[in-house]
N, C-alpha and C positions, 0 to 999 in steps of 0.2 A: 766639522772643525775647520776652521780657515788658516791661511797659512802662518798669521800671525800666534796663533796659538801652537802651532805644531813646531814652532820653532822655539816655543817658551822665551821670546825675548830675550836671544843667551846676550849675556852683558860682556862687556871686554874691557881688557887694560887699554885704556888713551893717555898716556901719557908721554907726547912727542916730545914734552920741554928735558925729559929726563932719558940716561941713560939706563939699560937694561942694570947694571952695577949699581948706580945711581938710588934706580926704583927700588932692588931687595935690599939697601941699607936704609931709605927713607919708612920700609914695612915692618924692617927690625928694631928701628927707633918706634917705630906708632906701637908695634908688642910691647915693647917692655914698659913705653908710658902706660899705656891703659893697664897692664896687670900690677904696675906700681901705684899710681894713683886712685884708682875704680874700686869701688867694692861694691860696685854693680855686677851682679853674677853671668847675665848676657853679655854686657863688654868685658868680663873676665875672658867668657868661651869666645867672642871675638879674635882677642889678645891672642890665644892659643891656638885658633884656626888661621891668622895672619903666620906665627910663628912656624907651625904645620907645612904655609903653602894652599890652605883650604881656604882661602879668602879671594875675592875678588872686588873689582871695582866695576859697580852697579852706575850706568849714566842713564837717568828717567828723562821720561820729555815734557813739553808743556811748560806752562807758566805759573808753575807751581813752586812758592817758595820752599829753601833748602829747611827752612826748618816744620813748615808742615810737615812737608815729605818725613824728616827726622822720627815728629812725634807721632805721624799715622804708622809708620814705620814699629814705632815704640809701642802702641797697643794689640802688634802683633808679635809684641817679642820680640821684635828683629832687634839688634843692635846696628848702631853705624855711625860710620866717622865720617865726616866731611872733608872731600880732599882739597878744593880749589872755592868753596865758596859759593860752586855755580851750581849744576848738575851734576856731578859726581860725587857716591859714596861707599867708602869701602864696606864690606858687608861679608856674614859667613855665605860662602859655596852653597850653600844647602838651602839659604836663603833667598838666593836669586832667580827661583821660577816667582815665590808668591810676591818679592817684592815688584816683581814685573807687572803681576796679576792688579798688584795694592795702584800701580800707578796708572793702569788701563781704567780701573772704576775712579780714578781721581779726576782724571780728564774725561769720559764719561758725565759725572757729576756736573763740571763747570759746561759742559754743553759747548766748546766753543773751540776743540781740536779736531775729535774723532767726527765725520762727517753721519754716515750710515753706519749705525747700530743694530745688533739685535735688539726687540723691545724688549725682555727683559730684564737684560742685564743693564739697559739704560734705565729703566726705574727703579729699580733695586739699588742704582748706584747714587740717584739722584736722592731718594730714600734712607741709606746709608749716611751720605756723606755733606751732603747739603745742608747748613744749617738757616742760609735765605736764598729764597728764590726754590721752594721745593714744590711750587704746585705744576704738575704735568697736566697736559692738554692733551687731551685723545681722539682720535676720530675712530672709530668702532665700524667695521663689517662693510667694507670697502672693496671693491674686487682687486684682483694684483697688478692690473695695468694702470691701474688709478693710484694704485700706493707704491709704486716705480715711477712714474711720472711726475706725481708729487713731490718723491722724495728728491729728484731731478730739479723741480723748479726751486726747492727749499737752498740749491746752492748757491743762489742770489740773495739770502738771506744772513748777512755777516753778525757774527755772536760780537763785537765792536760797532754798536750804531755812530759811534764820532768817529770813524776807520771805516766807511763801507767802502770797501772794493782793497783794503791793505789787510784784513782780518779773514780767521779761516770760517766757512760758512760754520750753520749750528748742528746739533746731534739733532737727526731723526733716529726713531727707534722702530724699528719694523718688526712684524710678526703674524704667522698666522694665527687665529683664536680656534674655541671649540667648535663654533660657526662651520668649520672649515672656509670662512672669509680673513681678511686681512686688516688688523690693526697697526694705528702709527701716534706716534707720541712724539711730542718737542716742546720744550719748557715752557712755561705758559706767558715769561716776560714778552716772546716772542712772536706771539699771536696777533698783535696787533699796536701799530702806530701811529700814532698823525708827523713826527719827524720826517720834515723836508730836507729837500738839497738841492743844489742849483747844480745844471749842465755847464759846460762852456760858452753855450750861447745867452746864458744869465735866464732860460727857464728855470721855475721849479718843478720841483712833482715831489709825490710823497713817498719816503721810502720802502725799500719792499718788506713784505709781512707774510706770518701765515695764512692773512686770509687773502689778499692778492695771490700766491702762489696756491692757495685751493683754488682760487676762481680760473687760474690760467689754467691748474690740471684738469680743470672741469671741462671747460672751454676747446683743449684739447683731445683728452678722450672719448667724451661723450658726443662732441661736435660729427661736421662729415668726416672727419681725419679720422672718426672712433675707428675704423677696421686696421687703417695702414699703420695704427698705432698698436694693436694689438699685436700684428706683426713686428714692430721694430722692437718691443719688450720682449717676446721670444725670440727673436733675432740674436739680441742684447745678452738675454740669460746663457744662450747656446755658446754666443763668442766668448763666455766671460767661463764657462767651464774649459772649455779648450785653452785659455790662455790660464785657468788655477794650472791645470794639469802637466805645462808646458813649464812653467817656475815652479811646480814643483819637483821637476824635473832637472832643474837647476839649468835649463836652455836658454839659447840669449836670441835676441830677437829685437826685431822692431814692430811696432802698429804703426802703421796709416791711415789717412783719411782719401777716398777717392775725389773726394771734393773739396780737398783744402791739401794745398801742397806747400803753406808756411809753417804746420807743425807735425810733429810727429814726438813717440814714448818709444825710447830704449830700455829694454829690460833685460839685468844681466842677473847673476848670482847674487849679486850684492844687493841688489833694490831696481830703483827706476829713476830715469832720469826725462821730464817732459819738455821737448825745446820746442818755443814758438818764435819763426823767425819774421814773422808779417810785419815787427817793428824795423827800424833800421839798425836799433842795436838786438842781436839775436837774446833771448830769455832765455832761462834753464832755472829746473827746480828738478829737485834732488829728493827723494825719500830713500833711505835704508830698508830692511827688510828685517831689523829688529825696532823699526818701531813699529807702536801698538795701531799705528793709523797708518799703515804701509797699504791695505786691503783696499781701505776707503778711500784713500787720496788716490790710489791707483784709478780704482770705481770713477773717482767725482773728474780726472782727466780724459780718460776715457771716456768719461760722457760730453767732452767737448770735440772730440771726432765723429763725424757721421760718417755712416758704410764705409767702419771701417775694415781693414785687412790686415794680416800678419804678414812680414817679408822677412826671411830669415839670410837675405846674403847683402852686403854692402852694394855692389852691382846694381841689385835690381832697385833697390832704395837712392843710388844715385842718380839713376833714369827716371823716376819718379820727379823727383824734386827736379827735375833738369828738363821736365814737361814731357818726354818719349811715352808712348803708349807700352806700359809693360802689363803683362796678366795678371791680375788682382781676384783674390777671391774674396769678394767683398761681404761683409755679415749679412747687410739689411738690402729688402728689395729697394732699387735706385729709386728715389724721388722723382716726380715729374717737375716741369719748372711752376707749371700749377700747385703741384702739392706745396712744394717751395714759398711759393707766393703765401699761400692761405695760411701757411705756419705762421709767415709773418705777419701778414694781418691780424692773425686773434691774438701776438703779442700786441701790438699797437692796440685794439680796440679794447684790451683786457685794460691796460695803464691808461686809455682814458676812463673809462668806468671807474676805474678803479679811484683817480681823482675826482669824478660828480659824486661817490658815494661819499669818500673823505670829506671833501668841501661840503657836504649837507653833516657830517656824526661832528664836523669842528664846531660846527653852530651851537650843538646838543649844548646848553650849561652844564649839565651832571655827568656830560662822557667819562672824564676821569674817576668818576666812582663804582662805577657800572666794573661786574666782574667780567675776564675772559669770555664766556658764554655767551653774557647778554650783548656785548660788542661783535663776536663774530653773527649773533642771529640776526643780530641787525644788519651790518655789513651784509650778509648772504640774500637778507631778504631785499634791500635796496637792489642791490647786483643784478638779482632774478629777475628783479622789474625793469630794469634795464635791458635786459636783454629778451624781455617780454614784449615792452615798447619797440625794440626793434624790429622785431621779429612782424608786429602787427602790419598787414597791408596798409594803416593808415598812418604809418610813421613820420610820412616828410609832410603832411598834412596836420600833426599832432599838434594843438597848443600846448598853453606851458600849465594852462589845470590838470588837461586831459594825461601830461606824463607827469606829473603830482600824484595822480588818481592812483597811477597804475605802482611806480617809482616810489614815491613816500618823499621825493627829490625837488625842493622849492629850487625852480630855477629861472634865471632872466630868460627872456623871450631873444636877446643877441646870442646868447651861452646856448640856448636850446638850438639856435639856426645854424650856427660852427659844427657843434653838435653832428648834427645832420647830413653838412655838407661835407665832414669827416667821414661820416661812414658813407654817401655814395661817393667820394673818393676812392675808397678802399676797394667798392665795387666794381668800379671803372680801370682800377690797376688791370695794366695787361701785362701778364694773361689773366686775365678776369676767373678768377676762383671763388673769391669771398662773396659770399650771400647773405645775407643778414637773416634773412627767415629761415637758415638753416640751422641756426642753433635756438629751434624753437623748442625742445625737447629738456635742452640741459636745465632750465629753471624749475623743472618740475624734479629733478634729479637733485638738484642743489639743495630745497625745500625738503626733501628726505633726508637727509645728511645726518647722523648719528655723529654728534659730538660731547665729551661728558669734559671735565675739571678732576682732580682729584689729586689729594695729601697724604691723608689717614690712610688712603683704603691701596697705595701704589703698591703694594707689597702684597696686599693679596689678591689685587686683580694679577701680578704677574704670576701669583702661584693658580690661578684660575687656568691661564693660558698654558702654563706651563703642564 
């Protein structure tokens, strides 16, 4: 159970505009209206639990209107008054673990707060509560360094496609199956794009998607990097128990990054607070620790620090940031400037592939009728050829049939020679790490990939798993 549930979402009175006197005349006024006017028998017992003292005021999160929230609210009984219009609703005491619960599967559902989910309770909620957009996209029997990594890349995938980089990434759903392997789910709108956007420098490129962010986890784990990735995902799970154990503990604390000293996450009683100061105006973002996305957002920061460390005294954290060599006990084994380098090349060689495949599926007339499925088999199977093409010792020699043949990919004979001179660029980076015949293996791994769709059946593949 994570901490978000062990704390049941306790709700609290916010009401700064008002005095303590102020507030129990304006809750004696809301009793006696609703038991005068209502001959709703739940806003009766409202009325009487405000009167009591057994009421409180429930604040949900997300961007969920006040009066959804009202009537999802109202199919479970609950009664509730709206105090301010916004996120706030007074509610009985008795009420406020499950309306907690009601507002965790709402955001859930919309895919576009809670970052990392159980799979479960993400399809059950999409299933539940969804009345468009309820088809899940699944990748089935995956090992768990491939579905940490994934879920990793998927935070560059913003649930606002006109908002990318202002919106919060989308829900993955994680889990293990009967397999004893690992399944992941994330709403099927999200699976795939042709929406572009221009840099600063007036390029474009295509935006990111589920199947860019499988190719990069692929690319990633399966590549040479496969071993030191396995390590940094158990690295990753070890720090992330020690830091549950440590707020649950109610201790305050800092992380760091040994290799990045513009940010760092304070964690006190209260929540988290993440400052990055590498701008010239310092950042800060703030989670609580009664929201329902306190876990994950914590998770999706922390995955922006590499080897990182905990420092628990002001001192040793001001020596840090002020460049002083102090002792870190860092999670993951140290990067080499090599490993470094190669990380960053297969980002780079991932987002060109990733636009030769695009630029050939925009051509397709029928793209947009094709379901989820048949858009990522094709995307996967281009990709593979790509990196099949590379991988072959006749690559800088290849015409533009011969990677037709192999790619599926009609391209100009100038596009093809960039191309080319791109990836022995990347070769040539010193410290020279990146290979291109080294990810001759993942295409064969890719072509196996178990991916399914599904509507009808999300409710009892999750009682399968379960």
């Amino acid at each position: 159970m994570g901490i978000v549930e062990q704390k049941t979402y306790k709700a609290g009175l916010k009401f700064t505009q008002y005095t303590m006197d102020q507030l129990l005349d304006l809750l004696s006024i809301l009793s006696d209206y609703l038991s005068a006017s209502t001959k709703n028998i739940l806003e009766k017992r409202l009325a009487q639990d405000i009167k009591k003292g057994k009421a409180v005021v429930f604040t949900y999160h997300g961007d969920i209107p006040i009066s959804k929230m009202k009537n999802e609210l109202k199919k479970l009984n609950i009664a509730s008054f709206a105090v301010d219009g916004t996120h706030q609703l007074i509610i009985r005491e008795k009420d406020a673990v499950r309306a907690a619960e009601l507002n965790k599967e709402l955001l859930l559902s919309l895919s576009n707060y809670i970052h990392k989910a159980d799979i479960v309770s993400f399809e059950n909620a999409v299933a539940k509560h969804n009345s468009h957009n309820k088809e899940i996209f699944s990748f089935r029997d995956m090992d768990e360094t491939f579905v940490e990594t994934f879920n990793n890349k998927c935070n560059g995938i913003f649930s606002d496609k006109n908002k990318p980089y202002e919106s919060r990434p989308i829900t993955v759903g994680m889990g293990k199956n009967a397999n004893d392997k690992y399944d992941a789910s994330v709403l099927g709108k999200y699976v795939f794009t042709l929406a572009q956007y221009e840099n600063k420098n007036g390029a474009r490129f295509y935006q990111r998607d589920v199947c860019r962010a499988n190719l990069e986890a692929m690319v990633s784990v399966y590549g040479p990097n496969a071993e030191n990735k396995a390590k940094e995902i158990q690295a990753d799970k070890d720090f992330k128990l020690e830091l549950l154990k440590r707020i649950e503990n109610n201790e305050q604390f800092f992380v760091v990054s040994s290799e990045n000293r513009s940010a760092y996450i304070e964690i006190t009683q209260n929540g988290f607070t993440a400052y990055n100061m590498a701008e010239q105006k310092q950042q800060t973002y703030e989670v609580s620790k009664d929201n329902p996305n306190f876990e994950a957002d914590l998770e999706r920061h922390l995955d922006l620090l590499y080897s990182k460390a905990i420092v628990t005294d002001i001192t040793t954290l001001s020596k840090h940031f002020a460049g002083e060599e102090v002792d870190l006990e860092v999670n993951r084994p140290l990067r080499s400037a090599e490993d470094n380098n190669r990380g960053l090349a297969e980002g780079r060689i991932v987002k060109k592939i990733d636009t030769l495949v695009k630029d050939e599926m925009n051509t397709m007339e029928k793209i947009d009728n094709y379901d989820n499925e048949k858009k990522f088999a094709i995307y996967n199977k281009m990709a593979a050829g790509v990196l099949k093409a590379m991988a072959s010792p006749e690559f800088n020699q290849m015409s533009v049939s011969d990677f037709k043949e192999i790619t599926g990919i009609t391209i100009e004979e100038d596009k093809l020679t960039n191309f080319k001179k791109y990836v022995y660029a990347l070769e040539q980076d010193k410290p020279t790490s990146f290979k291109r015949d080294a990810y001759s293996d993942v295409p064969k791994i890719i072509e196996k990939q178990k991916v399914e769709t599904h509507i009808e059946r999300v409710t009892q593949n999750s009682i399968v798993r379960e």
